[in-house]
mmCIF file of the N, C-alpha and C atoms, coordinates in Angstrom:
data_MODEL
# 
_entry.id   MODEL 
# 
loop_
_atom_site.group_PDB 
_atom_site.id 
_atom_site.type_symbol 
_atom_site.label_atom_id 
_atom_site.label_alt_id 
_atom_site.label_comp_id 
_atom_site.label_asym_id 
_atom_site.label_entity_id 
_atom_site.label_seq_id 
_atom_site.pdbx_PDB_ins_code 
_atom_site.Cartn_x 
_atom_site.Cartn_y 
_atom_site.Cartn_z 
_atom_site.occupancy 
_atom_site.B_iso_or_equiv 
_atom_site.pdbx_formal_charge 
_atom_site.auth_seq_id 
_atom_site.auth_comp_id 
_atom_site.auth_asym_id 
_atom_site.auth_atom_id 
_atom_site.pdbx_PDB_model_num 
ATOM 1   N N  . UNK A 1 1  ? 72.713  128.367 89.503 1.00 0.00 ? 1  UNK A N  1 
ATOM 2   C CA . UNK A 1 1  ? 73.993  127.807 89.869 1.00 0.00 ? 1  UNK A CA 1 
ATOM 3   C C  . UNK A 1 1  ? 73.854  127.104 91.225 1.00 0.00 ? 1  UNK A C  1 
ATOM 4   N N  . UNK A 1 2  ? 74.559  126.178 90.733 1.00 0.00 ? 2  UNK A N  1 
ATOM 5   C CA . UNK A 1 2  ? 74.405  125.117 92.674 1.00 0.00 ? 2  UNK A CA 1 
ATOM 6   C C  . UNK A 1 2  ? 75.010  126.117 93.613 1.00 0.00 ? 2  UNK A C  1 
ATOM 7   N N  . UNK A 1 3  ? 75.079  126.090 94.740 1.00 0.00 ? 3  UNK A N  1 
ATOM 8   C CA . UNK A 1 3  ? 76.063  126.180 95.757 1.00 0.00 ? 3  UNK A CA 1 
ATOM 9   C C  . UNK A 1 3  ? 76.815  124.818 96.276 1.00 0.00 ? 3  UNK A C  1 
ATOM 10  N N  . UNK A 1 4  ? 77.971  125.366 97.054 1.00 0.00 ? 4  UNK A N  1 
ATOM 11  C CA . UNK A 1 4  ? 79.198  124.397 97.169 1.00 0.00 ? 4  UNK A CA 1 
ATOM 12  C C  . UNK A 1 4  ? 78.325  123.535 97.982 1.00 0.00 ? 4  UNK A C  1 
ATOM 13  N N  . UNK A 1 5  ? 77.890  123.112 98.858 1.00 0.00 ? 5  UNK A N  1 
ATOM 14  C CA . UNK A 1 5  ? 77.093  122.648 99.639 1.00 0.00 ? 5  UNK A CA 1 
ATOM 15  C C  . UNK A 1 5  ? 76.003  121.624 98.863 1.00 0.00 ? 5  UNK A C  1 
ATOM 16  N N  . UNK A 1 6  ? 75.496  122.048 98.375 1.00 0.00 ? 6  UNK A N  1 
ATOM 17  C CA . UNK A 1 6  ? 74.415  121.513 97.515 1.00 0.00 ? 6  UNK A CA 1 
ATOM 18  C C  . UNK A 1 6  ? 75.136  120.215 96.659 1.00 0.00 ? 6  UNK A C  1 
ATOM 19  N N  . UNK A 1 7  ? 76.235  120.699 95.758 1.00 0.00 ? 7  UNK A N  1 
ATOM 20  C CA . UNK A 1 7  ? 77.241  119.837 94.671 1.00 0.00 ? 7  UNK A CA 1 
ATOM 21  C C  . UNK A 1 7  ? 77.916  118.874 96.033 1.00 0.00 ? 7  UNK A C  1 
ATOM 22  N N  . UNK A 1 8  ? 78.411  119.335 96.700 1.00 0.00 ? 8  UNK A N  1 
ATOM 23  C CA . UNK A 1 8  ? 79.401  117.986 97.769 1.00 0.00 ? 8  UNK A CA 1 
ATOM 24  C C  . UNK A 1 8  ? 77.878  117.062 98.022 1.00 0.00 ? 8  UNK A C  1 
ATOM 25  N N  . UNK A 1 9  ? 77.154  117.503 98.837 1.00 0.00 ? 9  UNK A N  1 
ATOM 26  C CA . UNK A 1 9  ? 76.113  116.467 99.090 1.00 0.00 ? 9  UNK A CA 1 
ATOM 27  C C  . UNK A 1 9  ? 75.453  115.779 97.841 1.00 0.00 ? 9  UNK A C  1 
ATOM 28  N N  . UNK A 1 10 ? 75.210  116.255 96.783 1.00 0.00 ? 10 UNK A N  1 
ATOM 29  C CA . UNK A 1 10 ? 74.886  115.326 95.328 1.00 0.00 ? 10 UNK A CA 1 
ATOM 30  C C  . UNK A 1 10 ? 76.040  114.243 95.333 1.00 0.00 ? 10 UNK A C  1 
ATOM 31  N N  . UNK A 1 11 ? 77.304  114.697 95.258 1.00 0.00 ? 11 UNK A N  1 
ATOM 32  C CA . UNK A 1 11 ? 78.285  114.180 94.758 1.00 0.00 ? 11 UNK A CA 1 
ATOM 33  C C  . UNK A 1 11 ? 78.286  113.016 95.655 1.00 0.00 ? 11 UNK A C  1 
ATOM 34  N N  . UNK A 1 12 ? 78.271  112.836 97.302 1.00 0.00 ? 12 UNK A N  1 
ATOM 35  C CA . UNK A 1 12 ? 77.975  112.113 98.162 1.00 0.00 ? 12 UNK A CA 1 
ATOM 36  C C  . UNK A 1 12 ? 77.277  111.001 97.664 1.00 0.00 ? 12 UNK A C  1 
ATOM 37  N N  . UNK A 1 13 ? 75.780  111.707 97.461 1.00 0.00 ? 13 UNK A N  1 
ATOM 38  C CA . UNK A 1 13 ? 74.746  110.681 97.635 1.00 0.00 ? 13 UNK A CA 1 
ATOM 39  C C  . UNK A 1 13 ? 75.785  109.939 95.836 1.00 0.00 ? 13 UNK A C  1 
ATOM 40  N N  . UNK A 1 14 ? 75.647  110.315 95.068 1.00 0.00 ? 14 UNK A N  1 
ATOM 41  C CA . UNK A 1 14 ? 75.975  109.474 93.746 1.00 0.00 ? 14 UNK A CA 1 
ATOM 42  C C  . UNK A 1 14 ? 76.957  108.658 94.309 1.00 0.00 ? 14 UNK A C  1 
ATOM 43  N N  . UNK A 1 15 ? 78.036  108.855 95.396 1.00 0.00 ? 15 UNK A N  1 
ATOM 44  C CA . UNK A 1 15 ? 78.842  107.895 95.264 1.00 0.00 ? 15 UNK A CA 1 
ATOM 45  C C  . UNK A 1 15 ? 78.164  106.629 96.247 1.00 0.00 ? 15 UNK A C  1 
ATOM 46  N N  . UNK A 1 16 ? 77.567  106.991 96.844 1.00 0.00 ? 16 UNK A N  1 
ATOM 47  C CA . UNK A 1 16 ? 76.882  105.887 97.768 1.00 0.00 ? 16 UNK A CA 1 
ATOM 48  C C  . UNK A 1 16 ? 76.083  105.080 97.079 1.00 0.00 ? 16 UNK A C  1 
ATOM 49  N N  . UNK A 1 17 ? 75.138  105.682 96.088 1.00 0.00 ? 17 UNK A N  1 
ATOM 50  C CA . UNK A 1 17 ? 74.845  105.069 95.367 1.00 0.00 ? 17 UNK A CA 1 
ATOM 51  C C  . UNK A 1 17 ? 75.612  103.717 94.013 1.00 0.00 ? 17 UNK A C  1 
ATOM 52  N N  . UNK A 1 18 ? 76.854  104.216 94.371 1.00 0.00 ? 18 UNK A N  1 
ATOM 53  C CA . UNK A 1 18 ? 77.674  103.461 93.498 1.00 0.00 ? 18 UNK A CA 1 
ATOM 54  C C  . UNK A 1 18 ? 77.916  102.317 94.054 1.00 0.00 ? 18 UNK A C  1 
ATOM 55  N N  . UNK A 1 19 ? 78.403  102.773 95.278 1.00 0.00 ? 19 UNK A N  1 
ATOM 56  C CA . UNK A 1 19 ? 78.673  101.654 96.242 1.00 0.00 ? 19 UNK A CA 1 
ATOM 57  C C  . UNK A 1 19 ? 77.792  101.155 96.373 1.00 0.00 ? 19 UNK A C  1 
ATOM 58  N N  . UNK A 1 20 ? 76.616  101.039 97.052 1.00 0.00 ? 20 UNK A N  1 
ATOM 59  C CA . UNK A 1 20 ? 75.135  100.030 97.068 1.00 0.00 ? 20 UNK A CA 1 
ATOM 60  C C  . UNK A 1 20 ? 75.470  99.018  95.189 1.00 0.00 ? 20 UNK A C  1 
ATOM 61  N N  . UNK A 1 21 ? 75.445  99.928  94.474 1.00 0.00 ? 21 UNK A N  1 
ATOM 62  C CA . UNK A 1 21 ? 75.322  99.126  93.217 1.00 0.00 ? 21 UNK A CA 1 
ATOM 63  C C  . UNK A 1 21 ? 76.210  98.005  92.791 1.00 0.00 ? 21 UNK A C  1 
ATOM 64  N N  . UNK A 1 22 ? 77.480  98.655  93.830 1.00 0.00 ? 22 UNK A N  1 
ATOM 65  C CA . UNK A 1 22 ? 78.506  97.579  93.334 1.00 0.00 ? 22 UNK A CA 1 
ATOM 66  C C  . UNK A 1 22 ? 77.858  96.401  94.239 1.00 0.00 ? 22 UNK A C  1 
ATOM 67  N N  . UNK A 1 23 ? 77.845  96.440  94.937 1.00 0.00 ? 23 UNK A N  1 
ATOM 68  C CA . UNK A 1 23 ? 77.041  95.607  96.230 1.00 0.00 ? 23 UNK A CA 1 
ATOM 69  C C  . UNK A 1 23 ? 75.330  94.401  95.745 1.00 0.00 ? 23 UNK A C  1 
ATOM 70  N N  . UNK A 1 24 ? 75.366  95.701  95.244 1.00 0.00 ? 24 UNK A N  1 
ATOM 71  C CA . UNK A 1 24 ? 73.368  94.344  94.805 1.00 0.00 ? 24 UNK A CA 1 
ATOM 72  C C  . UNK A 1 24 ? 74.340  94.127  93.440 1.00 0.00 ? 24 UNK A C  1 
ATOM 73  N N  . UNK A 1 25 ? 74.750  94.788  92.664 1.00 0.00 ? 25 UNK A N  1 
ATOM 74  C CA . UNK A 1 25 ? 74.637  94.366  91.178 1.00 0.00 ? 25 UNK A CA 1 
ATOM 75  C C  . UNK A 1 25 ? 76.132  93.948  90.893 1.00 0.00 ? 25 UNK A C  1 
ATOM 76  N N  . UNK A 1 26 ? 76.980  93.092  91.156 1.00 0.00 ? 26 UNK A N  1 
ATOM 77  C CA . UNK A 1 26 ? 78.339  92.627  90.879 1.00 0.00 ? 26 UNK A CA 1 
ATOM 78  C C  . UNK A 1 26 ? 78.286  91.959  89.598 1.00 0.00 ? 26 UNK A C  1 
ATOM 79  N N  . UNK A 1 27 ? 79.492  92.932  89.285 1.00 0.00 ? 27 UNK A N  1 
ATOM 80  C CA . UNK A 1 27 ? 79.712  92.499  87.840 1.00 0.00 ? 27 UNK A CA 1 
ATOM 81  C C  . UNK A 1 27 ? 79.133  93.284  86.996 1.00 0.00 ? 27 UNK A C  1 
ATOM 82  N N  . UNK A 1 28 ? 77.838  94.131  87.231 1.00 0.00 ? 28 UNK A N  1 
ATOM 83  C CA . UNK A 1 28 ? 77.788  95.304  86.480 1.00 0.00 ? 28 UNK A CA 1 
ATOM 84  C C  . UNK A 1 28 ? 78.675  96.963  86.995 1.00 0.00 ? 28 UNK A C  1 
ATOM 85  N N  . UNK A 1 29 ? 79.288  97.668  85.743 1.00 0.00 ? 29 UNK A N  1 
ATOM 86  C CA . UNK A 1 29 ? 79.183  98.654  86.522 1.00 0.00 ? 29 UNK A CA 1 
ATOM 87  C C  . UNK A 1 29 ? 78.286  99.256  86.799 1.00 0.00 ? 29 UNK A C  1 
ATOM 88  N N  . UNK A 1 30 ? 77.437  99.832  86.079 1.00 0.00 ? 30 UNK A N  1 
ATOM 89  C CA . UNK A 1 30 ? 76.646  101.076 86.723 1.00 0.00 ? 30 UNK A CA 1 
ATOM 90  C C  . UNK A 1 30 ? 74.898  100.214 86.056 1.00 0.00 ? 30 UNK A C  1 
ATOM 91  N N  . UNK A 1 31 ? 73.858  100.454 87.331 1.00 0.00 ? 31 UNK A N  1 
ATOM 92  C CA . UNK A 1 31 ? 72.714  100.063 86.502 1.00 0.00 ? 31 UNK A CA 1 
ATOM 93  C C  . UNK A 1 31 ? 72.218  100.966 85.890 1.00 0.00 ? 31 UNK A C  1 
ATOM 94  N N  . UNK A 1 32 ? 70.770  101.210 85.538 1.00 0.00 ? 32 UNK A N  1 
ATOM 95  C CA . UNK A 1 32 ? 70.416  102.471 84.896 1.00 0.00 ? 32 UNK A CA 1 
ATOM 96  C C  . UNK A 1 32 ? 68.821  102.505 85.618 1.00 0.00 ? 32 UNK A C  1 
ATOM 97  N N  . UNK A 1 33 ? 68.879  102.241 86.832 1.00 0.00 ? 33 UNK A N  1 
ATOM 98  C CA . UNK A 1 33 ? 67.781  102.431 87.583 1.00 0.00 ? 33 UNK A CA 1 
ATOM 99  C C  . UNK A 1 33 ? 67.481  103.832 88.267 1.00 0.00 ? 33 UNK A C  1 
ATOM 100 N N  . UNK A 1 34 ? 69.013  104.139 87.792 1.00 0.00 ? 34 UNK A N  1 
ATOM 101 C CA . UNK A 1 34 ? 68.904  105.843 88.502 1.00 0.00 ? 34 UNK A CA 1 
ATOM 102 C C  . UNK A 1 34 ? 69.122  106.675 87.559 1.00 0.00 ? 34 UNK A C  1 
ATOM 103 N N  . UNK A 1 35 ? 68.802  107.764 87.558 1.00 0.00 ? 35 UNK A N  1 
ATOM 104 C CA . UNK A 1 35 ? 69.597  108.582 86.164 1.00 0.00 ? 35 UNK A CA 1 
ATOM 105 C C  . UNK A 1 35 ? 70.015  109.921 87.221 1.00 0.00 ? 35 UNK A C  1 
ATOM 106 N N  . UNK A 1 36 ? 71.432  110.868 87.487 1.00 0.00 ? 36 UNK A N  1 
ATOM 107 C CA . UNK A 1 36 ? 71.297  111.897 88.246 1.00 0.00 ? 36 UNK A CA 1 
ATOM 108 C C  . UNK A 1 36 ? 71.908  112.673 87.135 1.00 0.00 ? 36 UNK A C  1 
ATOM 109 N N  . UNK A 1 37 ? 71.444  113.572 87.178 1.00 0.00 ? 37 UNK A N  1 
ATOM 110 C CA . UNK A 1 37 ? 72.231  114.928 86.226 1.00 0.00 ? 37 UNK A CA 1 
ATOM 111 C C  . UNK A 1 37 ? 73.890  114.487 86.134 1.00 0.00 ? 37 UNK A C  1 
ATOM 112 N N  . UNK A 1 38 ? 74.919  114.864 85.335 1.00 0.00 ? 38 UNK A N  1 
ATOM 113 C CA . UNK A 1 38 ? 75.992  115.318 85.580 1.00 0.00 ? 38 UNK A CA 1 
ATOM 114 C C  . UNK A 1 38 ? 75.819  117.018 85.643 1.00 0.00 ? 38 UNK A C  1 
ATOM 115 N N  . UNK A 1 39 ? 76.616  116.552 87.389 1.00 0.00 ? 39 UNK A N  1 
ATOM 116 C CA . UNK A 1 39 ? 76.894  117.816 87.616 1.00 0.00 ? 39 UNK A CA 1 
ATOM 117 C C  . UNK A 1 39 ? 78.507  118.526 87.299 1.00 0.00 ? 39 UNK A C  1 
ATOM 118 N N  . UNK A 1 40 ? 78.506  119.925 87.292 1.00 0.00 ? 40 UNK A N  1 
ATOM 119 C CA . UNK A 1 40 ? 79.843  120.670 87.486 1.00 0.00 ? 40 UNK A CA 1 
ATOM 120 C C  . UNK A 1 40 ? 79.894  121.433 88.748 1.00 0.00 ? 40 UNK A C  1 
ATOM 121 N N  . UNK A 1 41 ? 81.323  121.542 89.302 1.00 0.00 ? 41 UNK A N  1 
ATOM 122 C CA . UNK A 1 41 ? 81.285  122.621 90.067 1.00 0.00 ? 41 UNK A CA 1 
ATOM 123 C C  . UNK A 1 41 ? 81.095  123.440 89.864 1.00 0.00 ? 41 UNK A C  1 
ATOM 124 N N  . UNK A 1 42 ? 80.191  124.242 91.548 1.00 0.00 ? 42 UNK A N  1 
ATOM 125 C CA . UNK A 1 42 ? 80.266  125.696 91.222 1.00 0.00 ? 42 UNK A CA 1 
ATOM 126 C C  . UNK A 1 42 ? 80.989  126.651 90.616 1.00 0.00 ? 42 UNK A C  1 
ATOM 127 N N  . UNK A 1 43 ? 80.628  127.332 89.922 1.00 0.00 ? 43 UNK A N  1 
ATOM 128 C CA . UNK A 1 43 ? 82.329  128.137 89.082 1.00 0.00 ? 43 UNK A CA 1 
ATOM 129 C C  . UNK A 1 43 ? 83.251  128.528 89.896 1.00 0.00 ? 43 UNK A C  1 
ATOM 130 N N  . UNK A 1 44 ? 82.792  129.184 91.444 1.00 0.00 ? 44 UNK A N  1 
ATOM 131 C CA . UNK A 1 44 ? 83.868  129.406 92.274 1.00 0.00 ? 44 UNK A CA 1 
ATOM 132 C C  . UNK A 1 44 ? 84.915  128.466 92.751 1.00 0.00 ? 44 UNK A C  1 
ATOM 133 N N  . UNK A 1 45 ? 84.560  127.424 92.766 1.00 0.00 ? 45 UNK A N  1 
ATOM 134 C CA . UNK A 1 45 ? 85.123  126.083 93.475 1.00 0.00 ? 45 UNK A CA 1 
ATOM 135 C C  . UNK A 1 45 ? 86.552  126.122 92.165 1.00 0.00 ? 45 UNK A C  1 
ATOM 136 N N  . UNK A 1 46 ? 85.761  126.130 90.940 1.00 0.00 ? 46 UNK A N  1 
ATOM 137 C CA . UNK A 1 46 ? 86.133  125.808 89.516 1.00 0.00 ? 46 UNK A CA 1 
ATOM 138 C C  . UNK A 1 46 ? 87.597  126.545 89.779 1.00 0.00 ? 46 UNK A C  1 
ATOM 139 N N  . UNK A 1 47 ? 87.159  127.912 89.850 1.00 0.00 ? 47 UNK A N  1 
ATOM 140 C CA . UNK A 1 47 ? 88.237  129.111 89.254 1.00 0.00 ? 47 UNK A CA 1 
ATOM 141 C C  . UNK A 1 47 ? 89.108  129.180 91.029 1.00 0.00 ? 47 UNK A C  1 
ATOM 142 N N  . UNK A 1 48 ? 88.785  128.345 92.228 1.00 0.00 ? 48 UNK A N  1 
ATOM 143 C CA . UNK A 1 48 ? 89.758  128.043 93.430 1.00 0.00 ? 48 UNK A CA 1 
ATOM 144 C C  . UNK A 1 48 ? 90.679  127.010 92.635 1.00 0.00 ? 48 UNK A C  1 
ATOM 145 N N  . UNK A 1 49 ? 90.343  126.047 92.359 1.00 0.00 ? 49 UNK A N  1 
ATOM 146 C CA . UNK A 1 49 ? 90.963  124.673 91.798 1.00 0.00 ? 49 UNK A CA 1 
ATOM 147 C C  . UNK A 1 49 ? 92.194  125.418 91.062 1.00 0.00 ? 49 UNK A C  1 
ATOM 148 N N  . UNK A 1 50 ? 91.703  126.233 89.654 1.00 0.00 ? 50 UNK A N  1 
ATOM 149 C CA . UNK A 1 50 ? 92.573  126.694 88.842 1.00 0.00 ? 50 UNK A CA 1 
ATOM 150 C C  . UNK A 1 50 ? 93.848  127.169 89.659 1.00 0.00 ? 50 UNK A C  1 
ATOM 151 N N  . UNK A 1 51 ? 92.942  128.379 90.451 1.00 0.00 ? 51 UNK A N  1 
ATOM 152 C CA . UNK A 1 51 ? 94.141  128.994 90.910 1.00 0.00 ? 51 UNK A CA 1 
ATOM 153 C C  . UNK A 1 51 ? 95.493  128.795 91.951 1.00 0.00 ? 51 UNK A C  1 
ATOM 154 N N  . UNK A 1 52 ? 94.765  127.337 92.448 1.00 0.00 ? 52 UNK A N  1 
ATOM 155 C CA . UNK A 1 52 ? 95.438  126.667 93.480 1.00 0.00 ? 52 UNK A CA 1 
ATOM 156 C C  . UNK A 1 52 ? 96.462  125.667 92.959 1.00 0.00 ? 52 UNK A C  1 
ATOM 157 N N  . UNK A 1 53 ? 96.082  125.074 91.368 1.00 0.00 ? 53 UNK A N  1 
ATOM 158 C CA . UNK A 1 53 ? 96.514  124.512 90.696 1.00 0.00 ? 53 UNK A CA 1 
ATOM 159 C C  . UNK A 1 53 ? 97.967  125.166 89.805 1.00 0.00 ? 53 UNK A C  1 
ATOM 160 N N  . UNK A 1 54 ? 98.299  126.476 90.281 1.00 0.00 ? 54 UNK A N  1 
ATOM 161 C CA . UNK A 1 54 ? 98.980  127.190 89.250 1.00 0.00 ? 54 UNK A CA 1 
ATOM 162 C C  . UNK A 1 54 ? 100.179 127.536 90.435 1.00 0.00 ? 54 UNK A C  1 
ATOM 163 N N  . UNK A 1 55 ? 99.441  127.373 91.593 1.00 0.00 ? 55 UNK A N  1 
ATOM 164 C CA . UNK A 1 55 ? 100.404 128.160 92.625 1.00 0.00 ? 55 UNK A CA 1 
ATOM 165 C C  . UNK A 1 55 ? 101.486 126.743 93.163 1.00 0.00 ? 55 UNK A C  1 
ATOM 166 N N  . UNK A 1 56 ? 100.360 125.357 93.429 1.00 0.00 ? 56 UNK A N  1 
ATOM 167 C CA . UNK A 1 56 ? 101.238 124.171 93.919 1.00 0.00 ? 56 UNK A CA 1 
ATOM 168 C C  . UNK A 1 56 ? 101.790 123.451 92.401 1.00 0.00 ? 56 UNK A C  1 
ATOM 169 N N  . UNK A 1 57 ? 103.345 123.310 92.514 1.00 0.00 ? 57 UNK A N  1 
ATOM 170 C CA . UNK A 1 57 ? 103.979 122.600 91.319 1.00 0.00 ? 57 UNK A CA 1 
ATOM 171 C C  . UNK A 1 57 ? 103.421 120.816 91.921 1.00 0.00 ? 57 UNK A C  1 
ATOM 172 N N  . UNK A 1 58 ? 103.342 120.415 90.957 1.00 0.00 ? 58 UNK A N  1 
ATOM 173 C CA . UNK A 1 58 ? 103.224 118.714 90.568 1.00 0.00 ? 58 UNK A CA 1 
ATOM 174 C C  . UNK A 1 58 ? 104.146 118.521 91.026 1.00 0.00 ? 58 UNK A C  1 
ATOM 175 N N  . UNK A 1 59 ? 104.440 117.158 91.979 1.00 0.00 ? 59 UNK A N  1 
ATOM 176 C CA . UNK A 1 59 ? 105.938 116.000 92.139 1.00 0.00 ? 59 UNK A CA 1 
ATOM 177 C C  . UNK A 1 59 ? 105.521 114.611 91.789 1.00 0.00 ? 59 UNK A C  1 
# 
């Protein structure tokens, strides 16, 4: 299992990487020069979300 730490900094670098791509490669979305796992959150993060999600109502 990742730790929280580990998943934010992946998640980081992939988005930077997006950005560079939008940047060299316009007009494509995504190239396929990279391949990174899809990741999930840690389950803890997972089952915070839930529970944080149940306590704040939607507006």
């Amino acid at each position: 299992m990742l730790s929280r730490e580990t998943y934010e900094i992946t998640e980081k670098f992939r988005e930077e990487i997006d950005d560079a791509n939008k940047y060299l490669f316009p007009g494509e979305l995504k190239s396929n020069y990279y391949e990174l796992p899809i990741l999930s959150p840690p389950e803890s993060e997972t089952k915070e979300k839930e529970s944080n999600s149940e306590e704040m109502p939607d507006y």
